[in-house]
Structure formats: C-alpha cells, structure tokens
C-alpha positions in Angstrom: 88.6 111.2 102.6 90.8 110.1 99.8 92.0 106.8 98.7 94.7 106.4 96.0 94.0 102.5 95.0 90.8 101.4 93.8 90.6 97.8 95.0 90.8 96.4 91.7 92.8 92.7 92.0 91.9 92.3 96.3 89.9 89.3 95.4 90.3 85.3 94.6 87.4 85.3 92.2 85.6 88.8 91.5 87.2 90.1 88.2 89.1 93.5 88.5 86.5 95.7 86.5 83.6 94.3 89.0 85.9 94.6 92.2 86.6 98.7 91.3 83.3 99.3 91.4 82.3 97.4 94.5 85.2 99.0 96.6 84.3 102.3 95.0 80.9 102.3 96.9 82.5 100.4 100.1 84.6 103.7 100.2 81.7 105.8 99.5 79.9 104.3 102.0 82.6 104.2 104.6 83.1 108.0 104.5 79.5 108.2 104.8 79.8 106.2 108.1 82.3 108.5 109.5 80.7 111.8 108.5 83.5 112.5 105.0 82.3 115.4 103.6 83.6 114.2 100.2 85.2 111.3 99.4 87.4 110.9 96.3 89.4 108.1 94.5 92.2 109.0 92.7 91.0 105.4 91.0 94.7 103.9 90.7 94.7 100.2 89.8 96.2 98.3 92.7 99.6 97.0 92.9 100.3 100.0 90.5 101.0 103.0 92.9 103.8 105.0 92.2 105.4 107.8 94.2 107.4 109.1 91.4 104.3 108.8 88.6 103.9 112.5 88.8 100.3 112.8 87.1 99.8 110.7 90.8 101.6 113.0 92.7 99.9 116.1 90.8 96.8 114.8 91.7 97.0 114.0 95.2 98.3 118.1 95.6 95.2 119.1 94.2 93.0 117.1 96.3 95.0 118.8 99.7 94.7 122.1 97.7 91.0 121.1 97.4 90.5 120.1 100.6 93.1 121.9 102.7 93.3 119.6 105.4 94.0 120.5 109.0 95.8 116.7 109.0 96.7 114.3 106.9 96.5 110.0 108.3 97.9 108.0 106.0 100.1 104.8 105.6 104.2 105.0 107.3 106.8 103.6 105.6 106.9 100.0 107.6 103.3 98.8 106.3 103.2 95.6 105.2 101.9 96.1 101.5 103.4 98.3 99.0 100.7 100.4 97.8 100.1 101.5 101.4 103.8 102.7 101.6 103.8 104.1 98.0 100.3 106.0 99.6 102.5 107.2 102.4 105.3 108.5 100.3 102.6 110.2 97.8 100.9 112.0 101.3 104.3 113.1 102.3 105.8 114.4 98.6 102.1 116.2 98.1 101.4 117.4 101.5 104.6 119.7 101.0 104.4 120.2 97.2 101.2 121.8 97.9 102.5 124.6 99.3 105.0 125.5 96.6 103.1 128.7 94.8 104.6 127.7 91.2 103.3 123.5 91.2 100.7 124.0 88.9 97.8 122.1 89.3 93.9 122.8 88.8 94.0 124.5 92.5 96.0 127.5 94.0 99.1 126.7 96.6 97.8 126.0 100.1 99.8 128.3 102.4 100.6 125.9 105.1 102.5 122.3 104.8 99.6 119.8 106.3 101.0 118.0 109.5 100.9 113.8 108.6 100.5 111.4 110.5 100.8 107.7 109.9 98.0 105.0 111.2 99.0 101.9 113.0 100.7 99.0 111.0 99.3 95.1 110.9 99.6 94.2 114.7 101.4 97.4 115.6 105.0 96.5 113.9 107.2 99.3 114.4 104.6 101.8 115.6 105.5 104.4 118.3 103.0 105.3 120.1 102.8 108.5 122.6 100.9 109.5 125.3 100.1 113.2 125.6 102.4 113.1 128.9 105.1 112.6 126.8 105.5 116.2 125.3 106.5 118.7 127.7 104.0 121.7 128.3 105.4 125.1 126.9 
C-alpha cells in the first residue's frame, strides 16, 4: 500500500508537523488492518502533488518496481480534490514508465505495464460501474 500525500494541512487546529506524523501511523495502521505487507509514504506535503515533479514520478516507479503489483487502485481523474487526481495521473505515468528498461531508478524495469483501476468518487460522481455480465466470455 502506498500513499503519495502525508496528511500534513487536513486539520482546523493540529499543526502540519504533528498532523504528518499522526496520519503516518493512521496509514500504517490501516494497511495493518487490511493485511499490507508494506506500507510506504512517499511523504509529499499535501496540496503539493505534482504529476510532472519527476523526483515524484521517479519514485512512485520504484515503489511498483519494488512491489510489482498484480494491480494498481488509485484515484480517476473526476475526484473531487486535487491531490487525489494528481495521485491518479502519478499511478498512470509510473505504472507504464516502469516498464521502460532505460528509466533509471533504484530498481530494475518490471516486465509488464500494471493494470489500474480507479476507486469510486465522493457519492459515485461519474463512476461506471460493471457487472461481470457485462464482458462477453471468450
């Protein structure tokens, strides 16, 4: 489990440097719940995520080329918040970038482009969703 923004300013009265921390070990703690066999924070203040900063974009390769996901859920490009659609545009740039054998980073190219899939928006605003029955057997 990854997450790209660290929390820092979602809160009326807890200062930024005490917020970080405390979502740090709510995300720890969440992938915990779930059974995450790692979790990692690329540790990006919020309201600062940026799908063209490319020590971001380097990053979030490696962590695929770390983790070589089977799947990638991440944010689609109608979410209401811009830090979850920057996070979307990141997964998609990276999931592809990590198969490019001469993108440097700390971890070899991972073979295979990582299907994505985007989670349901606030209240479902423009989400499609499909039923199995939908896609004809082959």
């Amino acid at each position: 489990m990854c997450h790209v923004a660290n929390g820092s300013v979602g809160h009326a009265v807890i200062m930024p440097d005490e917020l970080r921390v405390i979502r740090t070990k709510e995300a720890e703690t969440a992938g915990s719940v779930i059974g995450a066999s790692e979790v990692i924070n690329l540790d990006v203040d919020d309201l600062e995520v940026d799908s063209y900063k490319q020590d971001t974009v380097r990053k979030l390769i490696d962590v695929i080329r770390h983790v070589r996901p089977d799947i990638i859920i991440t944010h689609g490009p109608d979410d209401y918040m811009k830090d979850h659609i920057e996070v979307g545009k990141l997964a998609f740039d990276a999931s592809f970038s990590s198969s490019v054998p001469h993108m440097f980073t700390e971890n070899p190219a991972y073979p295979l482009i990582t299907p994505i899939y985007y989670m349901d928006t606030v209240a479902g605003v423009n989400f499609l969703r499909r039923s199995m029955s939908t896609y004809p057997i082959l």
